[in-house]
N, C-alpha and C positions, 0 to 999 in steps of 0.2 A: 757687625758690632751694633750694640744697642746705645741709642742716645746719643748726645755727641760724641765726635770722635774725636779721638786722642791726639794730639800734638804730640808731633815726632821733631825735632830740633836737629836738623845734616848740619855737621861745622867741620867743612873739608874746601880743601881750594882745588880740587878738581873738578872741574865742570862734568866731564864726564862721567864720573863718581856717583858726584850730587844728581845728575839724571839717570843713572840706573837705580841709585835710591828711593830718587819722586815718583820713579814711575811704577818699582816693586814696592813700594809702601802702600801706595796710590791704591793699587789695585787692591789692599790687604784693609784699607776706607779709613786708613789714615789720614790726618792732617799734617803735611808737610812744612815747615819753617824751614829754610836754608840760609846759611851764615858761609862767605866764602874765606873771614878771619876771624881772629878773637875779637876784635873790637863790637864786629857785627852779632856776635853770640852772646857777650855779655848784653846785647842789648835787649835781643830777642829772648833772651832769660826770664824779662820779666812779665814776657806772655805766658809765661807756665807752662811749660812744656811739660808731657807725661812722663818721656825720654828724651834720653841728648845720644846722639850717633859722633865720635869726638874723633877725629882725625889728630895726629900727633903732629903731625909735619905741618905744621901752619906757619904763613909767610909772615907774621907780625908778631905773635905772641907763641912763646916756646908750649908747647904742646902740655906739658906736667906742669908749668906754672899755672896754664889756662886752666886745666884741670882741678888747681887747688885755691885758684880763685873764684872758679864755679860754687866750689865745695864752702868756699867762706859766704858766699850767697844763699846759697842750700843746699845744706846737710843731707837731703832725700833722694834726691829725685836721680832716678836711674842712672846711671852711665856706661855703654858700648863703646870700646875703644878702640879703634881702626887703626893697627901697629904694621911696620917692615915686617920681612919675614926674619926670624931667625934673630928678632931685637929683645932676649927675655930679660936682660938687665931694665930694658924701657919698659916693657910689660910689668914684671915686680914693681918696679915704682909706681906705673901708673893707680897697680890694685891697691896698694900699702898708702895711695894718698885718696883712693874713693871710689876709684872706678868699682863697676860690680861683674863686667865683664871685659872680654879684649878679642876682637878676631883680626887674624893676621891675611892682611891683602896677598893675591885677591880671594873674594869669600864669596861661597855661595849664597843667594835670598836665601833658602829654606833654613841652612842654618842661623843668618843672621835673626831670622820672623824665631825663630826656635829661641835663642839669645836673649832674644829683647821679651819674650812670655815670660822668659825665667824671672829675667828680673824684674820687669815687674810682677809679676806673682810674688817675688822675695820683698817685697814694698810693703804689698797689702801683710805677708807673712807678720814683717816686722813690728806692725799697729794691731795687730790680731794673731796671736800664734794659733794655728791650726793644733788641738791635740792630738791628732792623729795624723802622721805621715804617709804616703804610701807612695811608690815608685815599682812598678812590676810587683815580682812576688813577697818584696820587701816591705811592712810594716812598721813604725815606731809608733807609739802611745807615749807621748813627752809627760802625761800626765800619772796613768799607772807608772812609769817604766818600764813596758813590755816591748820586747822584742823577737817579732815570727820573721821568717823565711817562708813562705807559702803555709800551711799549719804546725810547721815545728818552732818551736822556741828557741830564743836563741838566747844562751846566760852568756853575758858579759862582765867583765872586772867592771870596777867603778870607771878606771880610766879610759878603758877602751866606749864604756858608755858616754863619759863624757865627748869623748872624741866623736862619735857619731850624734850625739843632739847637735854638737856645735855644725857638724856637715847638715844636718839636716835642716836646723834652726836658718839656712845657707844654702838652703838646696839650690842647683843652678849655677849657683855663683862660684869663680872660682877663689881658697883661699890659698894665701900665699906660707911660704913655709913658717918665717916672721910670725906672720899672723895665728897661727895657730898653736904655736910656742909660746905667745904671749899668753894664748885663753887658757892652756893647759901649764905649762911653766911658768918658762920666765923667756924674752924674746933669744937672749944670748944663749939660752940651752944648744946643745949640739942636737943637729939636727936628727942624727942618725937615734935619737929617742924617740922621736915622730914617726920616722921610718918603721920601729918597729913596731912600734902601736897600730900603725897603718898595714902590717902586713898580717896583725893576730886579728884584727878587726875585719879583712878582708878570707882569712880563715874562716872566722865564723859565721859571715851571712852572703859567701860569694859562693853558686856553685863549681868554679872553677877559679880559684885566686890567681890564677898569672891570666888570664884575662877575663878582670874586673869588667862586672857589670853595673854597681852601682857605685864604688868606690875609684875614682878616676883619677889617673895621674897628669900635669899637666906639668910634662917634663922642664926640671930646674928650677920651676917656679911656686909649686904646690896641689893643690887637691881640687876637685870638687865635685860635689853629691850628685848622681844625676840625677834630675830635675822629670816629674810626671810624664810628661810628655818632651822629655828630649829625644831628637830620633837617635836610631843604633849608631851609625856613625857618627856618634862622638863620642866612641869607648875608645881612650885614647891609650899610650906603651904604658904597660908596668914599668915603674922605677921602686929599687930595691935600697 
């Protein structure tokens, strides 16, 4: 890394945890903050952290409260959310109140280092849109509206184009189904109108649509784009 290093903010009450954290961050010439509750995180909040690593299960402050009181201190600044396995009702909330991402314990570093690039990259995204996307052999131009697959073009409805600026405008990040109902509908729409949009959209720029390479499912929960440099495993199940 060039210049100073980033502040990484751990707010988990496992000891354990927070040193495989310090120690895989550590090496990656991060700066480390560790918070073992919320008391301790809102305080270290106002060191500026680049990222927050947010544990749900915290022994003083409910995990989605701490979350949305973060969010009422700052609206920006990244958030990785450290969830149960198999919790996607606590996952959809947590993304629907700010988070930008969630990995379900236990996780690997690679992906978690993989995670936290996304999002931040989706930060600077959001203060600077990039007009040109690319992810493998996938292109968008936000600004023409051109869309290639390696050099074929690829023509889209209006809506199907909307639906991929919003994944792209998003890349990395997961969006929830809600969330994407809203920017295209209305949030109460029936879902199964996303679905299909999502599968004519995965037609046209997936070379094989039942397993997506840039259009990812994150089953029960929603979508998301993948991200430059996300590694291959995390092309995660078609949902139909």
């Amino acid at each position: 890394m060039n210049g100073a290093p980033l502040k990484i903010l751990i707010v988990d009450d496992e000891p354990p945890i927070r040193k495989l954290l310090r120690m895989g961050l550590g090496t990656q010439g991060y700066e480390v903050l560790e918070a073992s509750n919320g008391k301790i995180a809102l305080e270290l909040l106002k060191q500026g952290p680049a990222l927050i690593i947010l544990d749900l299960g915290l022994p003083d402050i409910q995990g989605h409260e701490l979350l949305r009181m973060i969010r009422g201190r700052n609206d920006s600044v990244p958030i990785v959310v450290l969830s149960s396995r198999g919790d996607e009702a606590g996952k959809v909330e947590a993304l629907d109140l700010g988070a930008d991402d969630y990995l379900t314990k236990p996780f690997g570093m690679d992906e978690l280092l993989a995670r936290m690039r996304a999002a931040l990259r989706h930060q600077l995204q959001v203060h600077g849109e990039r007009p040109v996307f690319r992810s493998g052999d996938l292109s968008v131009d936000l600004v023409r509206r051109l869309v290639k697959v390696g050099d074929r073009d690829v023509k889209l409805s209006p809506k199907e184009y909307d639906l991929l600026r919003i994944l792209v405008q998003h890349a990395g990040k997961v969006l929830t189904h809600k969330f994407l109902l809203g920017e295209l509908w209305d949030p109460l729409t029936d879902a199964q109108y996303l679905r299909v949009y999502v599968r004519q959209l995965r037609q046209k720029i997936e070379a094989d649509p039942e397993r997506p390479q840039f259009v990812l499912t994150e089953t029960g929960i929603g979508y998301r784009l993948r991200a430059p440099d996300d590694p291959a495993k995390t092309v995660l199940s078609l949902e139909n």
